[in-house]
Every structure is written in C-alpha cells, then in structure tokens.
C-alpha positions as CSV (number, residue, x, y, z in Angstrom):
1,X,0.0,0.0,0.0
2,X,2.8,2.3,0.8
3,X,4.0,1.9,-2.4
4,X,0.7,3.1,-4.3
5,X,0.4,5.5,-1.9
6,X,3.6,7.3,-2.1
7,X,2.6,7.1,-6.3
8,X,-0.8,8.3,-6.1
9,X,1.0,11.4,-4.4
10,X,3.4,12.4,-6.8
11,X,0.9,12.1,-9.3
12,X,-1.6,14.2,-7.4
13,X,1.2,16.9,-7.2
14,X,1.8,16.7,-10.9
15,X,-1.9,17.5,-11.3
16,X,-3.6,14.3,-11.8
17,X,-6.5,12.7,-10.8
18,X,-6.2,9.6,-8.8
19,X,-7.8,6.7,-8.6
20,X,-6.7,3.8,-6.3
21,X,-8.5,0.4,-7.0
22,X,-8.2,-1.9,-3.6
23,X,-9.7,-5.7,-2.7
24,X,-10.9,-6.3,0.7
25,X,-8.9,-4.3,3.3
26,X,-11.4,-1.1,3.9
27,X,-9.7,-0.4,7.3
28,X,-6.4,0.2,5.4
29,X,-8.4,2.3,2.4
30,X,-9.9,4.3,5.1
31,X,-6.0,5.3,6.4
32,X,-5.0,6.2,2.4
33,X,-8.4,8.6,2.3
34,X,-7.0,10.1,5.8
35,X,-3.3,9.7,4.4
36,X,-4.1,12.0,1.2
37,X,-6.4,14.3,1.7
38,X,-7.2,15.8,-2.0
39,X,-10.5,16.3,-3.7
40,X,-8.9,14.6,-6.3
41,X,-8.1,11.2,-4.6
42,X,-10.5,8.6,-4.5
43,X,-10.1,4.7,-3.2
44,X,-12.8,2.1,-5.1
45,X,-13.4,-1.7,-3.7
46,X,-12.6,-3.8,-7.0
47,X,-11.4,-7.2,-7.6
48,X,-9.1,-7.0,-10.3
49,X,-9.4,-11.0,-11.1
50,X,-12.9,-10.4,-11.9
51,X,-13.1,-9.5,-15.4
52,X,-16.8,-8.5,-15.5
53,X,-16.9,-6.2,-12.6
54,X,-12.9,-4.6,-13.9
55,X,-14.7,-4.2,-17.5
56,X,-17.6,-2.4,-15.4
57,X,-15.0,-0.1,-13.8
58,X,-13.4,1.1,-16.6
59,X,-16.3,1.5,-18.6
60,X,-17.7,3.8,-16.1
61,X,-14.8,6.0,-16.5
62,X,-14.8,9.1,-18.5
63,X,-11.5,9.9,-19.5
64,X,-8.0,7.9,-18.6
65,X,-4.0,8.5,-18.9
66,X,-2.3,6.5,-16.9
67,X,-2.5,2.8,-15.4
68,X,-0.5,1.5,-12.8
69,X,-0.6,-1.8,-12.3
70,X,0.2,-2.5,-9.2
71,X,-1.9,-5.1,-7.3
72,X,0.0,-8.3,-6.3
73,X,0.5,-10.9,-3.9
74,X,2.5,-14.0,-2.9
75,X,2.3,-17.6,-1.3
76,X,5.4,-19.2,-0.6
77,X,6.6,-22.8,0.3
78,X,8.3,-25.2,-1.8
79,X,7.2,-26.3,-4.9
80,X,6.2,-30.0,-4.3
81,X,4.8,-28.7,-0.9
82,X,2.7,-25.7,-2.6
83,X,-0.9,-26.6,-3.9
84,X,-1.1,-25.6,-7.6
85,X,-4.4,-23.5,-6.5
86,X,-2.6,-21.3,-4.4
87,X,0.0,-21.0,-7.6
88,X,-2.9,-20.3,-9.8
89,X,-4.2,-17.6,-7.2
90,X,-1.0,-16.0,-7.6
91,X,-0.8,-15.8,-10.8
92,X,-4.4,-14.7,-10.9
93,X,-3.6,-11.7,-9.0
94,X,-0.1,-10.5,-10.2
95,X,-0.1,-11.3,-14.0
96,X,-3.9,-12.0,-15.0
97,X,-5.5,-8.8,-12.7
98,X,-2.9,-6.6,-14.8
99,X,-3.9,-8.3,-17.9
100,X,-7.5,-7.4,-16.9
101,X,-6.6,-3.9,-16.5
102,X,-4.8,-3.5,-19.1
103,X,-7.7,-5.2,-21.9
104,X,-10.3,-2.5,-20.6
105,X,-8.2,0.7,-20.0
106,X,-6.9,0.3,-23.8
107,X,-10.1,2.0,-25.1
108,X,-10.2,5.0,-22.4
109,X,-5.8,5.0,-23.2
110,X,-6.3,5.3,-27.2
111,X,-8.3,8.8,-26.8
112,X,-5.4,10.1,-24.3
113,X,-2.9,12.8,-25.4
114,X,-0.4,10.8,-23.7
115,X,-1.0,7.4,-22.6
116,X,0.6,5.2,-20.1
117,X,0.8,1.9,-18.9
118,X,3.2,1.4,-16.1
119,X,3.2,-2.0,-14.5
120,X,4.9,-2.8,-11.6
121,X,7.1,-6.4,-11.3
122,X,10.2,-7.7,-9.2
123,X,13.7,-8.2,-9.3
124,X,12.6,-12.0,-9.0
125,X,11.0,-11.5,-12.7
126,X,15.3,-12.2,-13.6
127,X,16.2,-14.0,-10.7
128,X,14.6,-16.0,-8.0
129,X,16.9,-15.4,-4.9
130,X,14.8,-17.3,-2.5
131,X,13.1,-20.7,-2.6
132,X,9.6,-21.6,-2.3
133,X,8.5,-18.9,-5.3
134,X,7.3,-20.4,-7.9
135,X,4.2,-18.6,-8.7
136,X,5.4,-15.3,-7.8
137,X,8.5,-15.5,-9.9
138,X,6.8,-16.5,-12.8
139,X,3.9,-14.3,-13.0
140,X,6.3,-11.5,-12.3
141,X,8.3,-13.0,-15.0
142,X,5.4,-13.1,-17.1
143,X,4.7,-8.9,-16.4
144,X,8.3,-8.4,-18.1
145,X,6.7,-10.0,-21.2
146,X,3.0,-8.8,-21.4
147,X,4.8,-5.4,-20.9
148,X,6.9,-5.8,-24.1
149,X,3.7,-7.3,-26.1
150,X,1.5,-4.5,-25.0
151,X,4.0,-2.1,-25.8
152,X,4.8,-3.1,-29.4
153,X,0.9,-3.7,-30.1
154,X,-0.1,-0.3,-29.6
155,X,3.2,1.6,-30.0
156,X,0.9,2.8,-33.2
157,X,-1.7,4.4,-30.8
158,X,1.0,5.9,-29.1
159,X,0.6,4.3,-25.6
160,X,3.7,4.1,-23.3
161,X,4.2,0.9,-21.8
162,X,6.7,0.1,-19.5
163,X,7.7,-2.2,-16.4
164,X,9.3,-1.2,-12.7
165,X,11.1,-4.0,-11.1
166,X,11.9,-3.1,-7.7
167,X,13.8,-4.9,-5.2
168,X,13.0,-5.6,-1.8
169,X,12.0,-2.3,-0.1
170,X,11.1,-0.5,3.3
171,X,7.7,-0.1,3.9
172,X,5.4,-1.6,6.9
173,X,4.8,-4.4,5.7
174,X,8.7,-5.3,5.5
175,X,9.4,-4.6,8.9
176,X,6.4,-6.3,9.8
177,X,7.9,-9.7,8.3
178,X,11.7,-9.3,8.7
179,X,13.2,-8.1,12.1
180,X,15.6,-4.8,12.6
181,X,18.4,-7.4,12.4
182,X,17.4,-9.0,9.1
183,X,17.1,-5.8,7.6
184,X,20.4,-4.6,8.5
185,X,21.7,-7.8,7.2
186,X,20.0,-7.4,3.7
187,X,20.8,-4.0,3.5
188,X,24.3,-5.0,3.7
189,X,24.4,-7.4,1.1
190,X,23.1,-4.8,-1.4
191,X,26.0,-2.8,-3.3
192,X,24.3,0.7,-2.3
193,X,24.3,-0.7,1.7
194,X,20.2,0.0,1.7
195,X,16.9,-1.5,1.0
196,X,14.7,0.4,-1.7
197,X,12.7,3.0,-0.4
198,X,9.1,3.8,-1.6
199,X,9.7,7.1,-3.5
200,X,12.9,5.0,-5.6
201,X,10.0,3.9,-7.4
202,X,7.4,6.4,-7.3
203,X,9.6,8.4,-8.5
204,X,9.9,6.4,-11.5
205,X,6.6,5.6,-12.1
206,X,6.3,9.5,-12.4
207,X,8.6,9.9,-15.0
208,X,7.5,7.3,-17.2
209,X,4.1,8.7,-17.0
210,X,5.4,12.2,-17.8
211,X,6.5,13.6,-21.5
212,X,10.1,13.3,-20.2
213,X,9.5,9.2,-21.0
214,X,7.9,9.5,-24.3
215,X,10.4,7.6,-26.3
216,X,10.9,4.8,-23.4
217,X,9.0,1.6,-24.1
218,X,8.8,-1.7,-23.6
219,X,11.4,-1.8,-21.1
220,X,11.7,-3.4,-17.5
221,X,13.5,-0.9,-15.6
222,X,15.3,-2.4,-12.4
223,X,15.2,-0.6,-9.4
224,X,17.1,-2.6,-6.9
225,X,20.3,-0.9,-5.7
226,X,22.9,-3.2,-7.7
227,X,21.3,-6.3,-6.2
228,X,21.2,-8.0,-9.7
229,X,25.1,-7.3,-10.3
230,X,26.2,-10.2,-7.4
C-alpha cells in the first residue's frame, strides 16, 4: 500500500486525478483517504481478477492517462509442498489482474494525449533469490513480457508501456515480516548498503508517466540498488 500511496501522491502533485483500486482491506483504504487528503483522490473496492466487474470499472470512466498496475500478492513454500491452487491464485492476482486492467483501460488509453501503462514487477522476474516462489516468480516474469507485447501492439496508438522491477523495499509491511536485524543484514548485502525506499519507485513511475519518457517503451526498468550485479 505504501508503495501506491507514495505514487498516487506524486501524481496528485503533478496535477492528476487519482484513482486507487483496492480488494478487501477497507480499514487500510480508510487510512490512504486520511493519508491524502485531495479532492482529487478517491479509493474504489474492485477485484481485479474479476473480469466482468474490472470491464464495469473502466467502462464507467470518462477519461483515462495512466495505469499503474500494481496489485500483487505471494504464497510461498516449496514447490512440491505448494498446492497448484494457491500458484494459480498467484498468478491470478499478479499477472492475470494486470492483464485485466490493461484489456479495458486500452479504449479510455487510445483517446489520451499521452497514454501510459506502467506496471509494476520484481527483481525476482530475472532472478529467484529465495526458494519456495514459484508462482510469484513466474507471473512477475510473465509482467516483463505482457509489458513488451503491450507495448509493441499499440506503439501505433502511441501508448507508453513500461515495467518497474523493484527490489526488496522498506515499507510496513517489510518490517512487519523481517526483524531490525534481518534488515540490517540485507541492506548489507546490497551494493548501495540500503533497502529500496518507496519514492525510488514512485519516483519512477512518475517519469515514465510524464512527456520526459515518451520515447521509453517496452522496457523493464530495475530498481534494486545493484542487487542484480552479485
């Protein structure tokens, strides 16, 4: 969440409306309405699996310029230990909701004056560092790729469409799972000494959304402090 939220900001500072799509959690939507108080912020309950009710969403929409496809989750164990449901749920969530997206915000993206589409993967799209990821790997894997067919389909419609791969970064959530002493210890391992912070990448998503990135697409853009290079 901190993640979109630190994104939705930036982009509400460049002047943009914002809409931020979430599942189930309305205690933690609640927070983000308190978080960013704008007029021009606004948090709707949507499954993105669901393809009916995601074509319903869009639809309803008037006018669109940018998508960022962020939603995503993970179940880990190892892989003859992990049912192929909860791969599929996986998958489901991280590749087939931004595939969703993606099919219905085309129509709203063609009448833009610049369009975007920035989706949002992982370093472990290149390189599974840890066991017991199998669908999370692949479907982030699989974002590299729908990224590169999307953006060579409608380069003719001019539509922007590009990938973030972040690497493992500080947020709540983080230092809810890992203790003080396993984040020091990753940190350390990384070549710039630190974990990614949230505005690393939102301040990336914001320039590939802005005219600054018109003549970037199709690329995966690693954001991971060097972490790749050992």
């Amino acid at each position: 969440m901190e993640l979109a939220l630190k994104s939705a900001d930036n982009l509400l500072r460049g002047g943009a409306e914002v809409i931020a799509i979430y599942k189930s959690d309305d205690l933690k939507a609640e927070e983000a309405k308190k978080k960013i108080e704008s007029e021009n912020f606004s948090v709707v309950k949507l499954d993105v699996t669901n393809e009916q009710e995601t074509k319903k969403f869009f639809a309803a929409l008037k006018k669109l310029d940018f998508l960022v496809n962020c939603a995503g989750i993970s179940i880990e164990a190892p892989f003859e230990e992990l049912p192929m449901d909860d791969i599929k749920k996986v998958m489901d969530v991280n590749l087939f909701g931004k595939m969703i997206c993606a099919k219905y915000a085309l129509p709203l993206l063609k009448k833009s004056k610049m369009p975007r589409i920035v989706n949002i993967a992982s370093r472990f799209a290149q390189k599974p560092f840890i066991e017991g990821v199998m669908g999370y790997c692949c479907s982030e894997a699989g974002i590299v790729m729908m990224t590169k067919v999307l953006a060579l389909e409608y380069a003719k419609h001019n539509i922007r469409v590009n990938c973030v791969s972040p690497s493992l970064t500080l947020t709540p959530m983080t230092e809810s799972v890992c203790t003080k002493e396993e984040i020091e210890t990753i940190s350390r391992k990384n070549p710039s000494g630190r974990l990614g912070r949230t505005e690393d990448i939102a301040n990336m998503v914001m320039f590939l959304c802005s005219e600054k990135a018109d003549y970037i697409n199709g690329e995966n853009i690693n954001i991971n402090g060097g972490i790749l290079l050992i």
